[in-house]
CHARMM-style PDB file with segment names, atoms N, HN, CA, C and O in Angstrom:
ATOM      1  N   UNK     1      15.151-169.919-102.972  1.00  0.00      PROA
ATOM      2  CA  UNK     1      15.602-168.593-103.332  1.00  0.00      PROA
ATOM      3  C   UNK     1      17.114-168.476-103.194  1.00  0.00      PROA
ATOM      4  O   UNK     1      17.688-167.732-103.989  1.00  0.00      PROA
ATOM      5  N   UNK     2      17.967-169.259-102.089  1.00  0.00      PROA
ATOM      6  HN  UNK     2      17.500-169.864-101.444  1.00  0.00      PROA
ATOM      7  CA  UNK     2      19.028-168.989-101.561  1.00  0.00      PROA
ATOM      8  C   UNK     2      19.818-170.059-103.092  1.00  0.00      PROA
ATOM      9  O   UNK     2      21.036-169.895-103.144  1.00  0.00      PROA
ATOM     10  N   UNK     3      19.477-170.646-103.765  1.00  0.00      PROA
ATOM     11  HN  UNK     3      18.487-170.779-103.723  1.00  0.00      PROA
ATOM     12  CA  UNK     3      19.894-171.515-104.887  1.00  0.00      PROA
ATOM     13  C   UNK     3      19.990-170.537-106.454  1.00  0.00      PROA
ATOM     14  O   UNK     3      20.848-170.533-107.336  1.00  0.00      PROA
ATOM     15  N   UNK     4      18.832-169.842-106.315  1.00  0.00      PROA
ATOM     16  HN  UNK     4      18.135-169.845-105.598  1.00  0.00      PROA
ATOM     17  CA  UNK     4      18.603-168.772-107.806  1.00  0.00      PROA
ATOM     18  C   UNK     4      19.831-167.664-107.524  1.00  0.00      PROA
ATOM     19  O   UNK     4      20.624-167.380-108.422  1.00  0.00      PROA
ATOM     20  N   UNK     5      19.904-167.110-106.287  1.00  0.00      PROA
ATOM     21  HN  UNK     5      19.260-167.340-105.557  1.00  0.00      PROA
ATOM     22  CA  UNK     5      20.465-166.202-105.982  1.00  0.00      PROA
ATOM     23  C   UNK     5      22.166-166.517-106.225  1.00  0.00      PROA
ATOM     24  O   UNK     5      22.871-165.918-107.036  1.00  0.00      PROA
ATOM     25  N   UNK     6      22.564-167.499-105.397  1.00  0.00      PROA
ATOM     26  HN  UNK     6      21.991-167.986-104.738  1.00  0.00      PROA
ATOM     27  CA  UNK     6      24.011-168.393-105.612  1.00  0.00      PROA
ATOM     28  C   UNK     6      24.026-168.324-107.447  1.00  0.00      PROA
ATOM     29  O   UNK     6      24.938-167.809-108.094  1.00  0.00      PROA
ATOM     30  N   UNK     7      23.259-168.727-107.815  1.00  0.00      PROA
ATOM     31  HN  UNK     7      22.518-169.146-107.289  1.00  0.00      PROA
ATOM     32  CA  UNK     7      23.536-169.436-109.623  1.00  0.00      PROA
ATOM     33  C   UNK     7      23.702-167.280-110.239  1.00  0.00      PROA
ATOM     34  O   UNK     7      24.588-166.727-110.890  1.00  0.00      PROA
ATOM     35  N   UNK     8      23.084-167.010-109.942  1.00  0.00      PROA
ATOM     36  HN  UNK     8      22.364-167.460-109.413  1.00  0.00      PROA
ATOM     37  CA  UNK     8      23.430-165.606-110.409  1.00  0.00      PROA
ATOM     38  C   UNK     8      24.784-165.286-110.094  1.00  0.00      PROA
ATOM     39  O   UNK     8      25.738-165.373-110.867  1.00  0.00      PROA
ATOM     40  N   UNK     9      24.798-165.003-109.196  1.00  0.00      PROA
ATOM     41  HN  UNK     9      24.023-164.933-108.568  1.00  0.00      PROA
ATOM     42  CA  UNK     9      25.992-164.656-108.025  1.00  0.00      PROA
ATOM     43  C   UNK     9      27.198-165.009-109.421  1.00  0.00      PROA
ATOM     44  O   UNK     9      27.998-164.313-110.046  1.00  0.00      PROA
ATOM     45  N   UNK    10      26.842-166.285-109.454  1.00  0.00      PROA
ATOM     46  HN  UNK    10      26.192-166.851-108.946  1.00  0.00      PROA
ATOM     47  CA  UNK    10      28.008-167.324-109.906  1.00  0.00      PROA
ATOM     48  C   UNK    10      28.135-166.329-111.594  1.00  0.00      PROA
ATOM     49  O   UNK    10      28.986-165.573-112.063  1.00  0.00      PROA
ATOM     50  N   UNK    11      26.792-166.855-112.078  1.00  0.00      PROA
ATOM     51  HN  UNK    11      26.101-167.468-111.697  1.00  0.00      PROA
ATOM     52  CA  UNK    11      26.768-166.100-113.679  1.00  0.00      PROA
ATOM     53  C   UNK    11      27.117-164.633-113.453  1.00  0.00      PROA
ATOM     54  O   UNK    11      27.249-164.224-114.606  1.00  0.00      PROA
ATOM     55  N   UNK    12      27.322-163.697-112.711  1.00  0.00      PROA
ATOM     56  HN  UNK    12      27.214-164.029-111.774  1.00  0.00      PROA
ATOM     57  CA  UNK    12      27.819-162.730-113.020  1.00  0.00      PROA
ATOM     58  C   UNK    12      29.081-162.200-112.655  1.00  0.00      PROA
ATOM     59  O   UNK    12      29.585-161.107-112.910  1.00  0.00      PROA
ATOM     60  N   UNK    13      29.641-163.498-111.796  1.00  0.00      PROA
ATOM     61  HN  UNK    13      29.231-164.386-111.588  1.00  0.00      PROA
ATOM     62  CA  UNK    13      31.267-163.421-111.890  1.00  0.00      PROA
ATOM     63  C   UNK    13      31.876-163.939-112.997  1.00  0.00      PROA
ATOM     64  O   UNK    13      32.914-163.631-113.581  1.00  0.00      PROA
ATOM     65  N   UNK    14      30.941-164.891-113.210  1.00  0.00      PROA
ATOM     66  HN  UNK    14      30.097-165.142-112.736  1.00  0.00      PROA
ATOM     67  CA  UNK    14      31.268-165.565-114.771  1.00  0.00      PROA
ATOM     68  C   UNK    14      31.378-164.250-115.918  1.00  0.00      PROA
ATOM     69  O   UNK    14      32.387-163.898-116.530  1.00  0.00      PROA
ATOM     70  N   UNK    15      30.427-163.844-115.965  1.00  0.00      PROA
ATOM     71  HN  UNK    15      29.607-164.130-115.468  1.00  0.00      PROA
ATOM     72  CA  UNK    15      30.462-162.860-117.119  1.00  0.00      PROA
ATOM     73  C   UNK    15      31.354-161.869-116.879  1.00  0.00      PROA
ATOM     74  O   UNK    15      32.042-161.726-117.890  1.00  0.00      PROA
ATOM     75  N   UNK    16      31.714-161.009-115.895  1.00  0.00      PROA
ATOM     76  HN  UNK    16      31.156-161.126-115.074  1.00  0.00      PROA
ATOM     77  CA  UNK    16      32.852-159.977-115.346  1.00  0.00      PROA
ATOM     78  C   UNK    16      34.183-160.664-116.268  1.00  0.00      PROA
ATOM     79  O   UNK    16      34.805-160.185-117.216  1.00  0.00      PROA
ATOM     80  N   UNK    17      34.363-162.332-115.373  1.00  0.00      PROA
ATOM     81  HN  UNK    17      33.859-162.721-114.602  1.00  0.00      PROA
ATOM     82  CA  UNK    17      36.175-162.775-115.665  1.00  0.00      PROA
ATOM     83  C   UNK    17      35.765-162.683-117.177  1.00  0.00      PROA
ATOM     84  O   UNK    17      36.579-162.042-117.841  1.00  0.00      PROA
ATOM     85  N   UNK    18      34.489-163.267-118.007  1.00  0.00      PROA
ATOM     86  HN  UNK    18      33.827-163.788-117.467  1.00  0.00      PROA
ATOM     87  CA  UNK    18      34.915-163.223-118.989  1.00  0.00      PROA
ATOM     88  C   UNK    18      35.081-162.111-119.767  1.00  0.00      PROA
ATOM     89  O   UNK    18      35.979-162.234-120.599  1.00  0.00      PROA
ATOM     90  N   UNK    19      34.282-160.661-119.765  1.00  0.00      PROA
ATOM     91  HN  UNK    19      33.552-160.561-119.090  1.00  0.00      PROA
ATOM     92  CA  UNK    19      34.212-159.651-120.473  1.00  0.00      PROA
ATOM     93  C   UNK    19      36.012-159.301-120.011  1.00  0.00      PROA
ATOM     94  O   UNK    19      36.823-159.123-120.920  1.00  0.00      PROA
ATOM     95  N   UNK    20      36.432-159.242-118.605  1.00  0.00      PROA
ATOM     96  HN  UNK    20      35.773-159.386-117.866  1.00  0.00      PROA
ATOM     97  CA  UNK    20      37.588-158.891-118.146  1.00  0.00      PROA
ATOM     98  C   UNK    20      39.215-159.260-119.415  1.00  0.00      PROA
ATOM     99  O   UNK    20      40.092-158.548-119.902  1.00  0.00      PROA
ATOM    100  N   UNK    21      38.825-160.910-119.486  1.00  0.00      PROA
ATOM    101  HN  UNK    21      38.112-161.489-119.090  1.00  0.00      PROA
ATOM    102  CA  UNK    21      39.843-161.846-120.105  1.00  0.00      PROA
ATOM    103  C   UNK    21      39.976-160.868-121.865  1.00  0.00      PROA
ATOM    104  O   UNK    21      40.964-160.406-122.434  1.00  0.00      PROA
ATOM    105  N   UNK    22      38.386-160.881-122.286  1.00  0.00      PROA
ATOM    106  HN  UNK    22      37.583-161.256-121.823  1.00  0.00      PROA
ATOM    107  CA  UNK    22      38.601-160.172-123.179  1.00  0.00      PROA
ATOM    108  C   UNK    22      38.912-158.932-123.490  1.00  0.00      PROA
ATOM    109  O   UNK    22      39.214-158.644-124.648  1.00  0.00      PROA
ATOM    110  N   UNK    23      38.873-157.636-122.090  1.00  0.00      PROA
ATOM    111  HN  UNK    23      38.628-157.870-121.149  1.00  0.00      PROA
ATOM    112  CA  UNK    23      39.113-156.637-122.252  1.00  0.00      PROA
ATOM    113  C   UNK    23      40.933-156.545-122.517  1.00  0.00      PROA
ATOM    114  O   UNK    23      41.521-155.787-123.288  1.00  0.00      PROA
ATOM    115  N   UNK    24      41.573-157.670-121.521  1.00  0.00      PROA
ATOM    116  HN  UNK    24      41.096-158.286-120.895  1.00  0.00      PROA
ATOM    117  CA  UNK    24      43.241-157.370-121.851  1.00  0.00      PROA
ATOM    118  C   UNK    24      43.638-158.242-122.977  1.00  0.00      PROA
ATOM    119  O   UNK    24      44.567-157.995-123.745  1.00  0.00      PROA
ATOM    120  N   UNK    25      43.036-159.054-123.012  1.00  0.00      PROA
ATOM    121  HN  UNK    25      42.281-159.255-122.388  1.00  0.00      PROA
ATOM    122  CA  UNK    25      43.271-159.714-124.281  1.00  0.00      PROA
ATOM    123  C   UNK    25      43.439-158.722-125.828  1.00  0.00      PROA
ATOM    124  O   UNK    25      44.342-158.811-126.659  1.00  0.00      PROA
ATOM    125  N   UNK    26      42.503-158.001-125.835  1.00  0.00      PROA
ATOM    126  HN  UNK    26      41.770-157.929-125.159  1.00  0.00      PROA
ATOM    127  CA  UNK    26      41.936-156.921-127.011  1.00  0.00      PROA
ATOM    128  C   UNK    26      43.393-155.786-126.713  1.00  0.00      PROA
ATOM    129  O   UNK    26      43.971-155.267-127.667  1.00  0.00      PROA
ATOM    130  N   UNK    27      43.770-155.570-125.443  1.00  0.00      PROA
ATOM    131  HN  UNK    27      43.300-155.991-124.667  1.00  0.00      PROA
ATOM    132  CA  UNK    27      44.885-154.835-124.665  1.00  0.00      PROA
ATOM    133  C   UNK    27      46.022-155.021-125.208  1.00  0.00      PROA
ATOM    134  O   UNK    27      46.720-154.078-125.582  1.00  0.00      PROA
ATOM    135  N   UNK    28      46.387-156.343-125.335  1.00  0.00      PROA
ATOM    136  HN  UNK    28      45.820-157.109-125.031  1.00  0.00      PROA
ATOM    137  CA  UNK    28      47.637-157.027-125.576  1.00  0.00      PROA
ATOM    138  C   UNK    28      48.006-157.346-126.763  1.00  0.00      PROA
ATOM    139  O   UNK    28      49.161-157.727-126.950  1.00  0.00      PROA
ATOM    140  N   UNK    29      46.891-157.235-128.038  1.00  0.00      PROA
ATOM    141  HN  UNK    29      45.952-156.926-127.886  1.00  0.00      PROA
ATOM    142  CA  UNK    29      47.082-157.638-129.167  1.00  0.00      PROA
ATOM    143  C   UNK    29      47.015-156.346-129.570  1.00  0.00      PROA
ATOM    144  O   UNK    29      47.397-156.359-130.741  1.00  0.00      PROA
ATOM    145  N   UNK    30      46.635-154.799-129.129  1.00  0.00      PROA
ATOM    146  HN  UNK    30      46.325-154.788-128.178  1.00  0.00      PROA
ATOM    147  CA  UNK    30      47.024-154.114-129.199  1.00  0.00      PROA
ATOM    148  C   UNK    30      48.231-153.119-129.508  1.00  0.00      PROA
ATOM    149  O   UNK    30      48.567-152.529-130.535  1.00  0.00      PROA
ATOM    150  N   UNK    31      48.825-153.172-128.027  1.00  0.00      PROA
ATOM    151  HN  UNK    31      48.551-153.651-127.193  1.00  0.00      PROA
ATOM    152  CA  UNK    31      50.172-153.358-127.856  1.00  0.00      PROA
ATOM    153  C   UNK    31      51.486-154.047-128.805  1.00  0.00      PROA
ATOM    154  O   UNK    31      52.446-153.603-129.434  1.00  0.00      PROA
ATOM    155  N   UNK    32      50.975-155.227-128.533  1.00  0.00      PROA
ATOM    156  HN  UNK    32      50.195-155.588-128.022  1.00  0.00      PROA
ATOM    157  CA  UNK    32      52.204-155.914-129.629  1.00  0.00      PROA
ATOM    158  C   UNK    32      51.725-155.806-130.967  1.00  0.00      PROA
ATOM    159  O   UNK    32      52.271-156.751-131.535  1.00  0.00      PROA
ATOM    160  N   UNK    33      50.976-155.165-131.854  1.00  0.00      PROA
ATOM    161  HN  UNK    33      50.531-154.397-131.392  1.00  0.00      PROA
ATOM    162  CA  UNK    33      50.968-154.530-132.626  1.00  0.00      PROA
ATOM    163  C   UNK    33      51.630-153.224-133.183  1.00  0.00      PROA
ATOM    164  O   UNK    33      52.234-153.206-134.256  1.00  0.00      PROA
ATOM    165  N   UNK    34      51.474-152.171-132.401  1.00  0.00      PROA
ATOM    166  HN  UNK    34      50.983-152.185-131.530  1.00  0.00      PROA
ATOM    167  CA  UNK    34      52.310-151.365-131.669  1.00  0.00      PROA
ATOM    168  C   UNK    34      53.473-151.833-131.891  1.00  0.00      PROA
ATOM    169  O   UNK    34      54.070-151.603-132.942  1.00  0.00      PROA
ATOM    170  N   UNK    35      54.009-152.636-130.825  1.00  0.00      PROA
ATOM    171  HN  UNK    35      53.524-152.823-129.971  1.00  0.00      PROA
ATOM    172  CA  UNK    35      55.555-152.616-130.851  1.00  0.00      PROA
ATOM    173  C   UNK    35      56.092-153.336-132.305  1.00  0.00      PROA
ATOM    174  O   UNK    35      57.233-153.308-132.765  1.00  0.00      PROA
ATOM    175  N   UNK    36      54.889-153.980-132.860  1.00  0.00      PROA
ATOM    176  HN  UNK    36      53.961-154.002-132.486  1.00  0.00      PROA
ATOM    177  CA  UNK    36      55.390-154.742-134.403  1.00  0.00      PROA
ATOM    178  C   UNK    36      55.971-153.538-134.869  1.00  0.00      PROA
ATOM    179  O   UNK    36      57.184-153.357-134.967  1.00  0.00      PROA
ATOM    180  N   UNK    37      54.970-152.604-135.194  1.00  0.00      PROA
ATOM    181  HN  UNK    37      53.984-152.751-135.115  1.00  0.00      PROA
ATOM    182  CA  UNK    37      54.930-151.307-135.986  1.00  0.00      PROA
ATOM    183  C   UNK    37      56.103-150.852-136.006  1.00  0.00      PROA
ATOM    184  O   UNK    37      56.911-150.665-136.916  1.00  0.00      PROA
ATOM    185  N   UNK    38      56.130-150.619-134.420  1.00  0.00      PROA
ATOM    186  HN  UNK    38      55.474-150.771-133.681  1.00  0.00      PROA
ATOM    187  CA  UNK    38      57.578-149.717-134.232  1.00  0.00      PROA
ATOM    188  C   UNK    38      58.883-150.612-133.964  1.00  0.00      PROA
ATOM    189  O   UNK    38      59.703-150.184-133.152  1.00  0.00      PROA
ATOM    190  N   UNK    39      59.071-151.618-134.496  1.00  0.00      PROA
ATOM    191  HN  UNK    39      58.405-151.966-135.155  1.00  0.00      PROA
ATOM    192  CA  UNK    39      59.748-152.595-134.551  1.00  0.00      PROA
ATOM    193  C   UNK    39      60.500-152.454-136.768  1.00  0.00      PROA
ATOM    194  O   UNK    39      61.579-152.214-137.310  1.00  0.00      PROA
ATOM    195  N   UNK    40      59.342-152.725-137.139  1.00  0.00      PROA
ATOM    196  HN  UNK    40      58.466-152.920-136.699  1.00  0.00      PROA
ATOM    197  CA  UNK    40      59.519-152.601-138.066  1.00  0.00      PROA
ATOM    198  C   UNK    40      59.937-151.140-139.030  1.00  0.00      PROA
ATOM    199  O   UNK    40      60.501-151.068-140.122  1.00  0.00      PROA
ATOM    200  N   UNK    41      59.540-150.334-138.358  1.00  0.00      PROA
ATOM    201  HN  UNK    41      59.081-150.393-137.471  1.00  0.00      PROA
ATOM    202  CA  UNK    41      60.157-148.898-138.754  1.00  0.00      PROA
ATOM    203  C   UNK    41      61.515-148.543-138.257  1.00  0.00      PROA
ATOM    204  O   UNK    41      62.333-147.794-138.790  1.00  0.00      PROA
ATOM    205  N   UNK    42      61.614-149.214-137.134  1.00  0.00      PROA
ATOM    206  HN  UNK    42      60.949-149.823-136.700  1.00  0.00      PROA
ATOM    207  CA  UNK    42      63.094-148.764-136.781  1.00  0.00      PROA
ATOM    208  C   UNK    42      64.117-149.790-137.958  1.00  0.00      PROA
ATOM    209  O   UNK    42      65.259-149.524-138.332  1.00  0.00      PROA
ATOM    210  N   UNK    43      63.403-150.805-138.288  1.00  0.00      PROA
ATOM    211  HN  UNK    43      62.475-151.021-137.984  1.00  0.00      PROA
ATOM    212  CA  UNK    43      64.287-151.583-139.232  1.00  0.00      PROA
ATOM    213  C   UNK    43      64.662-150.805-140.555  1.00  0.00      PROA
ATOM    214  O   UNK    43      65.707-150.481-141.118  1.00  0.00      PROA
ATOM    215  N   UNK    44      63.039-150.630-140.825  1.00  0.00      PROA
ATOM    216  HN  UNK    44      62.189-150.893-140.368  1.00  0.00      PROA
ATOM    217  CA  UNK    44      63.288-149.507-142.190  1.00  0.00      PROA
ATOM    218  C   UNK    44      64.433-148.518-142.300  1.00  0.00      PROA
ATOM    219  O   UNK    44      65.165-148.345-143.274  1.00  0.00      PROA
ATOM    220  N   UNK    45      64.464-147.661-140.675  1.00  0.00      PROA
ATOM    221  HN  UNK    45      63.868-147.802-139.884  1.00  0.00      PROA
ATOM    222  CA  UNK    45      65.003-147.007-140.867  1.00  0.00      PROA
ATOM    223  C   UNK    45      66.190-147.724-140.769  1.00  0.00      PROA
ATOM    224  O   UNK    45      66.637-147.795-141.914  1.00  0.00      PROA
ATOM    225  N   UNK    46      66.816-148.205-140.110  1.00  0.00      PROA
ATOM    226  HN  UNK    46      66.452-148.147-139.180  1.00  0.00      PROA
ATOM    227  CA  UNK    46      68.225-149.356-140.234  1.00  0.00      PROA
ATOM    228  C   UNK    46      68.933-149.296-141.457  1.00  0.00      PROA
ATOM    229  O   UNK    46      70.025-148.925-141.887  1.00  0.00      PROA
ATOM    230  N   UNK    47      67.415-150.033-142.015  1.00  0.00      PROA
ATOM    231  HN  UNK    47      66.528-150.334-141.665  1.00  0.00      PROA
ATOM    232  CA  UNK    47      68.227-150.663-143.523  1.00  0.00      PROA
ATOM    233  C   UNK    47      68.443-149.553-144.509  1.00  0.00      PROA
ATOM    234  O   UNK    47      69.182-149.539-145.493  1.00  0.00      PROA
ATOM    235  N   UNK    48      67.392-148.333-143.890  1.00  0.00      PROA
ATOM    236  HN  UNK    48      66.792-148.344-143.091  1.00  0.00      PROA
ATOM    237  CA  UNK    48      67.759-147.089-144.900  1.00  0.00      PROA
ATOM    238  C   UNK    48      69.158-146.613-144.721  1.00  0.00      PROA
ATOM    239  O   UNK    48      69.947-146.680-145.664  1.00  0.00      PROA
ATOM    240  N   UNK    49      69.458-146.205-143.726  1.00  0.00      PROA
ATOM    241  HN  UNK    49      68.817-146.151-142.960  1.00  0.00      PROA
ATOM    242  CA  UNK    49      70.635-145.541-143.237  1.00  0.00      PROA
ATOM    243  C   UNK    49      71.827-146.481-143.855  1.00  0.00      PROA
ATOM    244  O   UNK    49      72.847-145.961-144.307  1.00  0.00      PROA
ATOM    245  N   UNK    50      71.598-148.125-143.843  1.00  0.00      PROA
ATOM    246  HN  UNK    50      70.769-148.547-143.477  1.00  0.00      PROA
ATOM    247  CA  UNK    50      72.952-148.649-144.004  1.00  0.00      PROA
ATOM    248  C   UNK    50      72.967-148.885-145.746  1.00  0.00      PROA
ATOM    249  O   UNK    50      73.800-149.559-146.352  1.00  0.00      PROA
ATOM    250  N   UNK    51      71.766-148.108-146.372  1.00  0.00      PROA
ATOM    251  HN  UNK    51      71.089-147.560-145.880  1.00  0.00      PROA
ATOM    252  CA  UNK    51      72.157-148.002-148.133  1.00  0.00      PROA
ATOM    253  C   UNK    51      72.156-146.693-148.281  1.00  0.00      PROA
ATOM    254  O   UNK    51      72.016-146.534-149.494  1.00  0.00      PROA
ATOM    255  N   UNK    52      72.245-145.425-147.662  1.00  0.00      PROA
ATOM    256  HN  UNK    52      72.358-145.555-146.677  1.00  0.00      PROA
ATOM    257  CA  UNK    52      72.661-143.912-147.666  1.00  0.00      PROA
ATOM    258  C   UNK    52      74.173-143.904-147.275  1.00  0.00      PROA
ATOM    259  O   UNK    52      74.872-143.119-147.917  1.00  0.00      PROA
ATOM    260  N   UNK    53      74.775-144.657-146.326  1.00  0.00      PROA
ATOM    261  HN  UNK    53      74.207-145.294-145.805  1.00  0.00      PROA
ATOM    262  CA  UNK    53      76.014-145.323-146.253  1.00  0.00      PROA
ATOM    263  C   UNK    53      77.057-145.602-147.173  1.00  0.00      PROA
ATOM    264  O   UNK    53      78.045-144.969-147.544  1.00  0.00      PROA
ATOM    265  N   UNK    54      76.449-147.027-147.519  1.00  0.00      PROA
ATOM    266  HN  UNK    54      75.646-147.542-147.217  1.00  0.00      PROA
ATOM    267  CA  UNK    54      76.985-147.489-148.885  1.00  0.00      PROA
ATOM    268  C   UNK    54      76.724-146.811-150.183  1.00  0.00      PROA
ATOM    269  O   UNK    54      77.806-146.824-150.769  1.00  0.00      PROA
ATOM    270  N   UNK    55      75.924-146.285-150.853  1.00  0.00      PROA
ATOM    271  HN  UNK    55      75.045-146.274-150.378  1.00  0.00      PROA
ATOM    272  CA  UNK    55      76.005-145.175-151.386  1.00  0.00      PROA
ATOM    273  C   UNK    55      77.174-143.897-151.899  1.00  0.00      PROA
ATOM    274  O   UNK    55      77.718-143.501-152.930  1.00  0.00      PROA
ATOM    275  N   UNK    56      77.115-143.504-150.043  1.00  0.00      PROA
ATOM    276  HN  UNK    56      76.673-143.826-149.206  1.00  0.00      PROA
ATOM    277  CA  UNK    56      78.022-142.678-150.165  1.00  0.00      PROA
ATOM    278  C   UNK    56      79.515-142.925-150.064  1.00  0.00      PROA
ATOM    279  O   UNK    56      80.419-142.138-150.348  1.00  0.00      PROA
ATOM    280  N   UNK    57      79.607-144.209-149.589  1.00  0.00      PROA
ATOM    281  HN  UNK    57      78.873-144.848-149.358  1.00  0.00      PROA
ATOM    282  CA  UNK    57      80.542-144.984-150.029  1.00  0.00      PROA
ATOM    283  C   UNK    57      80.967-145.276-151.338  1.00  0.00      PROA
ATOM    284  O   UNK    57      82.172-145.324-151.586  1.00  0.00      PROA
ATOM    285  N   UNK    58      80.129-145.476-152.194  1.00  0.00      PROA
ATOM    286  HN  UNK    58      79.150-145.437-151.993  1.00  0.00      PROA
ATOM    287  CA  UNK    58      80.765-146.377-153.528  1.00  0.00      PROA
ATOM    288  C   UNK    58      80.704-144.802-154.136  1.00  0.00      PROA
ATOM    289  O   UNK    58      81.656-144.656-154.902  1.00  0.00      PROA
ATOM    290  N   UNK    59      79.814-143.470-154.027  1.00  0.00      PROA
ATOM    291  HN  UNK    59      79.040-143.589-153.405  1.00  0.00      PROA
ATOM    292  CA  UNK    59      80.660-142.446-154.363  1.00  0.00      PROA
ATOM    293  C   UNK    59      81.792-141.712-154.296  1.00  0.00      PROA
ATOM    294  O   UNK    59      82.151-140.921-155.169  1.00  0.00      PROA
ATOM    295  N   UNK    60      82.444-141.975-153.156  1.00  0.00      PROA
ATOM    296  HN  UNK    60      82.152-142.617-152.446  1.00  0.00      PROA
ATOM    297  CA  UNK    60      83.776-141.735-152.645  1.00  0.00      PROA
ATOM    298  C   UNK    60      84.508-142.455-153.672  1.00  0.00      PROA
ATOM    299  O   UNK    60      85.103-141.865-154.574  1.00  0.00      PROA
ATOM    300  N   UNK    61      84.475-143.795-153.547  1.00  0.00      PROA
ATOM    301  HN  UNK    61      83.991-144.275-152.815  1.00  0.00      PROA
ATOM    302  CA  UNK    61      85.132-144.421-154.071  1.00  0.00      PROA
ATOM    303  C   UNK    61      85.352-144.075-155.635  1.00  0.00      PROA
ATOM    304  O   UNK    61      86.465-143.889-156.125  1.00  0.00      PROA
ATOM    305  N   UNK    62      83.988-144.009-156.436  1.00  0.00      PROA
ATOM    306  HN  UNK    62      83.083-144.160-156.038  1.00  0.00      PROA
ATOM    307  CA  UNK    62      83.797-143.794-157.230  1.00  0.00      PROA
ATOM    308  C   UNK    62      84.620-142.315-158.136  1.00  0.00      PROA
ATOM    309  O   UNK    62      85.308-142.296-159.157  1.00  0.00      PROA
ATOM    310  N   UNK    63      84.210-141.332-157.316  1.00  0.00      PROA
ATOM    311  HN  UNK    63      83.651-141.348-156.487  1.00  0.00      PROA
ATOM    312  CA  UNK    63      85.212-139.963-157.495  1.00  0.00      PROA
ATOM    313  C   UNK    63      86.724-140.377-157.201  1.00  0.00      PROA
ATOM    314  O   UNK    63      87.472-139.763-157.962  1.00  0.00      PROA
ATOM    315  N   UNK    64      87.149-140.909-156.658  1.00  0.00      PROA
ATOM    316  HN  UNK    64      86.542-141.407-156.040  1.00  0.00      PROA
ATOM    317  CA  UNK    64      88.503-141.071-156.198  1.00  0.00      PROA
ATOM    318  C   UNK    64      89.596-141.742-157.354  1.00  0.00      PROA
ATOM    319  O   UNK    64      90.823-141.669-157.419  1.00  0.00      PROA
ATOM    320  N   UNK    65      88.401-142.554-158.393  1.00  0.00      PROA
ATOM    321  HN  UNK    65      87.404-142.613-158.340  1.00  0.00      PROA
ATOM    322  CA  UNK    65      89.093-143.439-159.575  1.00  0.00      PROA
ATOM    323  C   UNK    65      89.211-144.483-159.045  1.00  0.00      PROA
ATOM    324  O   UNK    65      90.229-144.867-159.620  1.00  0.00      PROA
ATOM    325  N   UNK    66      88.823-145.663-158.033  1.00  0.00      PROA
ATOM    326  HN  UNK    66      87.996-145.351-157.565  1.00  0.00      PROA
ATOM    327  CA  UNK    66      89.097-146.506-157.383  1.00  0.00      PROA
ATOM    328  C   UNK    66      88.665-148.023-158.407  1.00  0.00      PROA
ATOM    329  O   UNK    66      89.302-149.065-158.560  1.00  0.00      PROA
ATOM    330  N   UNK    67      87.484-147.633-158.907  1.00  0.00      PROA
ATOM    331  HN  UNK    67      86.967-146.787-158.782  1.00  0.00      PROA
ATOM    332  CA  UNK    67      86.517-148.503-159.729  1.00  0.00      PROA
ATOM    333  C   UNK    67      86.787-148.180-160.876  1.00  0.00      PROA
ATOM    334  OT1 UNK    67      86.188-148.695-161.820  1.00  0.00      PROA
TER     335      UNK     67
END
């Protein structure tokens, strides 16, 4: 009995670390998803801002007679 009991013991720490591994795992690919997201929008916005910029740049220029 003291052998069935141990092998359980064992299989249900087993199963805990593993459901565990997968709970932060699922956590973490989460997350850095997330930060992709908001990684990539702040770029958007970046690259927006630096052609509303230039833009208003080559209109300046443009009104001024430069071109």
């Amino acid at each position: 009995m003291g052998t069935d009991s141990t092998q359980n013991n064992v299989d249900n720490l087993n199963n805990v670390i593993h459901e565990d591994c997968r709970h932060f795992r699922n956590k973490k690919k989460a997350y850095l998803k997330a930060k992709i997201e908001e990684l990539e929008t702040n770029s958007k916005i970046k690259i927006l801002g630096t052609c509303i910029r230039a833009s208003m740049t080559l209109r300046r220029v443009t009104i001024l007679g430069l071109i």
